[in-house]
N, C-alpha and C positions, 0 to 999 in steps of 0.2 A: 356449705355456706349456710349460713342461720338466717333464720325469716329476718333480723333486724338489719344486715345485711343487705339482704336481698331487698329490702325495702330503699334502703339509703339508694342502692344503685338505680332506682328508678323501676323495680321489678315487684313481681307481683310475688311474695311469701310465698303462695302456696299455690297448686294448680299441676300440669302432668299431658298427660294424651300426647298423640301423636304428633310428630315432626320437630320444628323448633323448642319444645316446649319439653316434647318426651324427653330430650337430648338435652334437659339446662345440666346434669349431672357431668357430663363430659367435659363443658366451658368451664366449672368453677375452677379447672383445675389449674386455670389460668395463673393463679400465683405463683406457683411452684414452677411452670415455663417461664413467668420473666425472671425469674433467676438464672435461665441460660439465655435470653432474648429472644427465644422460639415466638413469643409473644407481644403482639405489642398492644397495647389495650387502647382503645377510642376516649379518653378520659372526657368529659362533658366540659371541663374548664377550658380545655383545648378547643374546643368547636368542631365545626365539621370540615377546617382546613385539614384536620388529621385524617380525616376519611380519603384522602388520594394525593398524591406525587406529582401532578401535573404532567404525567405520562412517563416522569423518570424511573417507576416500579410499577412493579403488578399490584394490583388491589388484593391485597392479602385478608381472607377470611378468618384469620387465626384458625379456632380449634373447633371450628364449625365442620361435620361432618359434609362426607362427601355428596351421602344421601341428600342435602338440604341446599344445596348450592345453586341449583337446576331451578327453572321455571314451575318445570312442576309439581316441584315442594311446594308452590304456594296456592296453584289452579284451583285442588278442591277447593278451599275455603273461598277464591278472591279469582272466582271465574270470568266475572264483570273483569275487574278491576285487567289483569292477564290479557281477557279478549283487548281492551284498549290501547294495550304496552303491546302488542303484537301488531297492530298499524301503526304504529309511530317509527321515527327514523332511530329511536335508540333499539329497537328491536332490531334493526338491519345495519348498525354501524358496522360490522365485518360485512357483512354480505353484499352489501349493495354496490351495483356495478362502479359506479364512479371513483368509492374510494377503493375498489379493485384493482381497478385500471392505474389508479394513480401509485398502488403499491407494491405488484408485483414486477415491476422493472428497478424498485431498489428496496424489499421487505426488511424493513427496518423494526425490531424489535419498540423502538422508543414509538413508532402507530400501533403496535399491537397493544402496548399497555392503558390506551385509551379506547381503541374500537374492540377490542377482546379483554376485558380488563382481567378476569381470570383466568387469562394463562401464566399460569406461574413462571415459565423462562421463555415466554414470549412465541416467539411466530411458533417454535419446534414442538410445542403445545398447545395448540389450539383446538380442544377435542371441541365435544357439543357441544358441551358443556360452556366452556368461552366463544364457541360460537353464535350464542345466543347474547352477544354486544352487550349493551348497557341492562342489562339485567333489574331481576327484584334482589335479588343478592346482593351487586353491585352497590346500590344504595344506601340498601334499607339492612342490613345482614354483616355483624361482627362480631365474634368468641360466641355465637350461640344467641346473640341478641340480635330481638331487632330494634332499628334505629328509627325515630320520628320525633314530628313535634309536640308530638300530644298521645298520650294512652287512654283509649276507649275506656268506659268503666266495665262493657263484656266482652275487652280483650284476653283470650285467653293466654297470649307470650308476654314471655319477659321481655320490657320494653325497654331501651334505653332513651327517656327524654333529653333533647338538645334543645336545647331554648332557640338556637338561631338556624335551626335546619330548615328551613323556610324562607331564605333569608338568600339571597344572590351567592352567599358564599359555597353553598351548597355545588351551584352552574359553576363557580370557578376554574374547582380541578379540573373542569374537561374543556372550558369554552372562555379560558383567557390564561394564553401563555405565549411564550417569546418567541423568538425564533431558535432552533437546535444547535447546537454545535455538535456535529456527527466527527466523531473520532473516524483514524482510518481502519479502526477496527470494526466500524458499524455501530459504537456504542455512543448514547447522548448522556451526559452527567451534568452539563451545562446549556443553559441558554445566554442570548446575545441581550442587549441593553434594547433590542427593539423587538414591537409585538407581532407575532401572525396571528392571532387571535385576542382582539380587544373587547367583547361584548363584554362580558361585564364591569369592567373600565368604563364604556360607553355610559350604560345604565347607571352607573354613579354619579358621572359626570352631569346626568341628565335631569329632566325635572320630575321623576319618578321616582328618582333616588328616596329610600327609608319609606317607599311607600310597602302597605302590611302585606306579607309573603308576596314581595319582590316579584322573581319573575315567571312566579306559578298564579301568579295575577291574572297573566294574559294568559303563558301558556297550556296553563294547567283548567279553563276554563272547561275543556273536553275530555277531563280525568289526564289517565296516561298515554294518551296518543297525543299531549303536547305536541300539537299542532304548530310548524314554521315556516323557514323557509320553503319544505319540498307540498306545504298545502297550499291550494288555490284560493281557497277561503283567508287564511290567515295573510296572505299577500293583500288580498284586496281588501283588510281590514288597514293594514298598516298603509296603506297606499292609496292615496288617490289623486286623480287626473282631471282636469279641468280646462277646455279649451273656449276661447273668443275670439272675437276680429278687434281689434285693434283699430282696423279700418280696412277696406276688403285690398289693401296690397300684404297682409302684416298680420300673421296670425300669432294671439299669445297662447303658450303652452304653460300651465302649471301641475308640478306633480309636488305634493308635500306627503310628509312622512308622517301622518293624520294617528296611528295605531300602535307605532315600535315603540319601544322603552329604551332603545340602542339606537344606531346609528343605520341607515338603509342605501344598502345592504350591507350586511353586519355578518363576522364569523369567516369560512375559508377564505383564503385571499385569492383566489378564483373567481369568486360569485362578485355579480356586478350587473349594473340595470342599464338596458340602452332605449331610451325614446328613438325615435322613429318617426319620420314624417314624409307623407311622399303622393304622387298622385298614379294611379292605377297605369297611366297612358303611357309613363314615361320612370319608369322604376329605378332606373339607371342615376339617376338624379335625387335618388332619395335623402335626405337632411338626417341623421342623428346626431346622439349627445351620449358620453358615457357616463353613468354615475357609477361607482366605486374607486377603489384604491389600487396603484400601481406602483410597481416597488425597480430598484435598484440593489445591487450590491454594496454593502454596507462594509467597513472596514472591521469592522467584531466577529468577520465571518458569517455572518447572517443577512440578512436583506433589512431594508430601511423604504416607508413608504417615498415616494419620490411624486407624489399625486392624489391628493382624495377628496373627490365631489362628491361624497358618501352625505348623505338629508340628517342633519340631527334632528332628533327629537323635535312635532312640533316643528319644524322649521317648511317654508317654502321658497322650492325654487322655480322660477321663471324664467320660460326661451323666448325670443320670439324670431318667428321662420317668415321670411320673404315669400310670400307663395310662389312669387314672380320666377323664381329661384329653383322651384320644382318642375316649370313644364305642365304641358296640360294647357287644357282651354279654361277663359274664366269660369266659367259654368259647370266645369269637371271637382267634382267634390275632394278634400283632401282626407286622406287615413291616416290617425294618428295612435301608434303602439308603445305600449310599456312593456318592455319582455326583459322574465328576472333571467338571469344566465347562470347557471352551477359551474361548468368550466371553463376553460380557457380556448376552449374552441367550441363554440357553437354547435358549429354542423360538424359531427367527425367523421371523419374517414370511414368507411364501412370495417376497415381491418380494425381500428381505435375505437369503434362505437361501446360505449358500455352496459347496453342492454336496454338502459333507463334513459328516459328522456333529460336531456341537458340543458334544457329552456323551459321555461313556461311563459305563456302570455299572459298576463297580471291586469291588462285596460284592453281593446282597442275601440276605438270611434272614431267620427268623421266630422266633420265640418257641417254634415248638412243639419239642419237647425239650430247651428251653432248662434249664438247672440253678438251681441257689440259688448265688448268691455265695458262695465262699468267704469 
């Protein structure tokens, strides 16, 4: 490749050293594979839809060595950066107990290609390698490039700039797709006319939309442990609770969705918020409310939401609970909880339990110093 080449593609002419950078010799040779399609190149006109399949393939590195695939091809230099991506949920997308649970009674290659993106044929490959989920590879790592919005001026790799990697579309391939149509060979090639994952749908829809790098706005505020749903912090950013009396037979409840860019709760169709209201004395009688989406069989094969009290953006919603209703003495104070839910059963089974906690508590308070409604 010639320096004026290597300029056009967004790379630096000149430069060498280890890792990425030692190895641009080995990528250029890219042209000569797409003459047999061994190669498929990330073209920048394209965008960064081209960077993933929406689970229906493996994330292919092209001609990027094996050496460089791994996490810790990038640790020396981006130790920070690594320690961050290693508490966040794209570090534990294989591993973590929930979506374990939910995949070892049908391991369907079409979750491997999103929660292990580099196993090339899916579950029957899943060395460490793809074990290590949403990777720096994953991303940022194609024919020897790396991929971003913008090139340092004392970067020393070849960089490939994408104008819109920043940009919602980036979340797409992983975190807005339809529902599967599973062959009875186990194979997906198609999806259904309706969504199991709509965030970034939502955030379009929403009043965030075109705002500047989308949704590394909010989640990307703590680096790479993009902080979400499984943080306690980022819930009670998106979320807040507000209780008064109405009048002391008639308590109002308000929970708005003060922080999301999406729709709350937003992503598996699992997860889902239940308020809670109840008096200590008499538990049995306790008041909830669900928010989230509930689904039906759909005639495409797939499921169709059939329910969704999910908070858009910015929006509030209002209960109001009969205390009368709860039991208790008047003088007995009421507890009022916001608990986000990851699965579809709460409390599970001790043989079902996934390791990891399946709720979290996101509010609770009480009535006592509660006010009169405005």
């Amino acid at each position: 490749m010639t320096a004026a080449m290597a300029t056009r593609r967004g790379a630096s002419p000149s430069g060498g050293g280890p890792g990425v950078v030692g190895r641009w010799a080995r990528s250029v040779g890219c042209a000569a594979l797409l003459l047999s399609g061994a190669c498929r190149p990330v073209a920048a006109e394209l965008g960064v839809e081209a960077l993933f399949s929406q689970g229906l393939a493996p994330v292919s590195l092209g001609a990027t060595p094996p050496e460089e695939r791994g996490v810790a091809a990038c640790e020396g230099c981006h130790a920070g950066i690594v320690a961050e991506w290693r508490g966040s949920r794209h570090a534990a997308a294989w591993t973590n107990g929930i979506f374990q649970r939910e995949f070892k009674p049908r391991p369907l290659d079409w979750c491997v290609h999103c929660h292990a993106p580099l196993a090339p044929a899916g579950v029957a490959s899943v060395d460490t390698v793809a074990a290590e989920g949403v990777s720096c590879a994953v991303c940022h790592l194609r024919e020897g490039e790396i991929l971003a919005a913008a090139r340092g001026d004392d970067s020393p790799h070849h960089t490939r700039v994408m104008g819109d990697y920043d940009s919602e579309r980036l979340c797409a391939g992983c975190h807005q797709f339809n529902f599967p149509v599973v062959e009875a060979n186990g194979e997906v090639k198609r999806y259904t006319d309706h969504p199991m994952q709509d965030t970034v749908a939502e955030f379009r829809a929403g009043p965030y939309a075109g705002l500047e790098q989308a949704c590394w706005s909010c989640h990307g505020k703590f680096g790479h442990s993009l902080p979400g749903a499984h943080a306690l912090g980022a819930l009670q950013h998106a979320a807040t609770l507000e209780r008064c009396w109405e009048d002391r037979r008639q308590l109002r409840v308000t929970v708005t969705n003060s922080g999301a860019g999406h729709k709350l709760p937003s992503g598996d169709l699992h997860r889902h918020l239940i308020l809670r209201v109840w008096r200590a004395s008499e538990p049995a009688r306790l008041w909830e409310a669900f928010i989230g989406r509930a689904f039906e069989p759909a005639p495409d094969a797939g499921k169709r939401v059939r329910l969704d009290t999910a908070i858009l953006p910015l929006e509030s919603r209002v209960w109001r609970v009969a205390v009368g209703e709860l039991g208790g003495g008047r003088a007995e104070p009421v507890s009022i909880e916001l608990r986000y839910i990851y699965t579809e059963d709460e409390i599970p089974t001790p043989q079902n339990d996934p390791g990891e906690p399946t709720s979290v508590v996101v509010h609770r308070v009480s009535t006592e110093g509660a006010a009169l409604c405005p």
